[in-house]
C-alpha positions as CSV (number, residue, x, y, z in Angstrom):
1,X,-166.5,-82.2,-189.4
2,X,-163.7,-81.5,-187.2
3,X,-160.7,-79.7,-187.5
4,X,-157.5,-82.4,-186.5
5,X,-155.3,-79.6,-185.0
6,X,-157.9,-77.0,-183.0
7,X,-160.6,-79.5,-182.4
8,X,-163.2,-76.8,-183.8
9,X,-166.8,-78.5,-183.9
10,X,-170.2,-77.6,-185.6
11,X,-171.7,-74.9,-183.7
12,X,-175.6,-74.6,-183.0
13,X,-178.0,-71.1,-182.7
14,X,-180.9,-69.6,-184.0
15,X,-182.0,-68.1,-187.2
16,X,-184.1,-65.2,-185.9
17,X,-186.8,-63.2,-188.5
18,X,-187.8,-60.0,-188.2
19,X,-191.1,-61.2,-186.5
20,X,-188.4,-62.8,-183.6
21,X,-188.9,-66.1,-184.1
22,X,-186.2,-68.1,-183.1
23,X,-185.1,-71.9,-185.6
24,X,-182.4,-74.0,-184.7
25,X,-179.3,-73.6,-187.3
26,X,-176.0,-75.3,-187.1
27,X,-172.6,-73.2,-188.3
28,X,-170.5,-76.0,-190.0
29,X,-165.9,-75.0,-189.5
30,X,-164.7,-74.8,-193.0
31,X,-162.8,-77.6,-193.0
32,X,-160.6,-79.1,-196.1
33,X,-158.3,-81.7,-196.8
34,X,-155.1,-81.4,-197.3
35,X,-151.5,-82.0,-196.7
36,X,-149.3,-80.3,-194.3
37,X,-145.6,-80.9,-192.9
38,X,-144.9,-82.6,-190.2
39,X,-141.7,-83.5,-188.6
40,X,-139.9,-83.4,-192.3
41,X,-142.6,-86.0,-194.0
42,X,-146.2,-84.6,-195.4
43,X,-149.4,-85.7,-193.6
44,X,-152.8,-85.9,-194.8
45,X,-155.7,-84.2,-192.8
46,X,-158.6,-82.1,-192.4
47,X,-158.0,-78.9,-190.8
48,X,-159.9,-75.9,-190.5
49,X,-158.9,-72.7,-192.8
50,X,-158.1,-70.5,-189.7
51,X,-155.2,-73.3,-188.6
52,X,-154.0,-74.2,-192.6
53,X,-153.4,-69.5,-192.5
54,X,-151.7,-69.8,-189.4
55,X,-149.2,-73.2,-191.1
56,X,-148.3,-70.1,-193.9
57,X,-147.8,-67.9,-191.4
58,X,-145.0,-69.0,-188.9
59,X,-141.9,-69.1,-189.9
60,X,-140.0,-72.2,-191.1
């Protein structure tokens, strides 16, 4: 679980109830497969949603 372009990593808190108790949780990147562009030939690999938006999003 790591995104090949940002480096984004699973993240660790806490859960906290309404009594304040604090558990560990871990927040996972959404992450996917796919295939992207790059220098003219597609490449296979797992990025995060946030970086395959901003691919859409500049210009080519």
């Amino acid at each position: 679980m790591k995104c090949e372009i940002c480096g984004k990593t699973p993240q660790s808190g806490h859960n906290v109830s309404h009594s304040k108790r604090h558990t560990l949780r871990r927040s996972l990147p959404n992450v996917h497969r796919t295939k992207i562009m790059v220098e003219g030939e597609p490449v296979r690999v797992k990025i995060c949603t946030r970086c395959l938006r901003t691919q859409y999003k500049t210009p080519r």
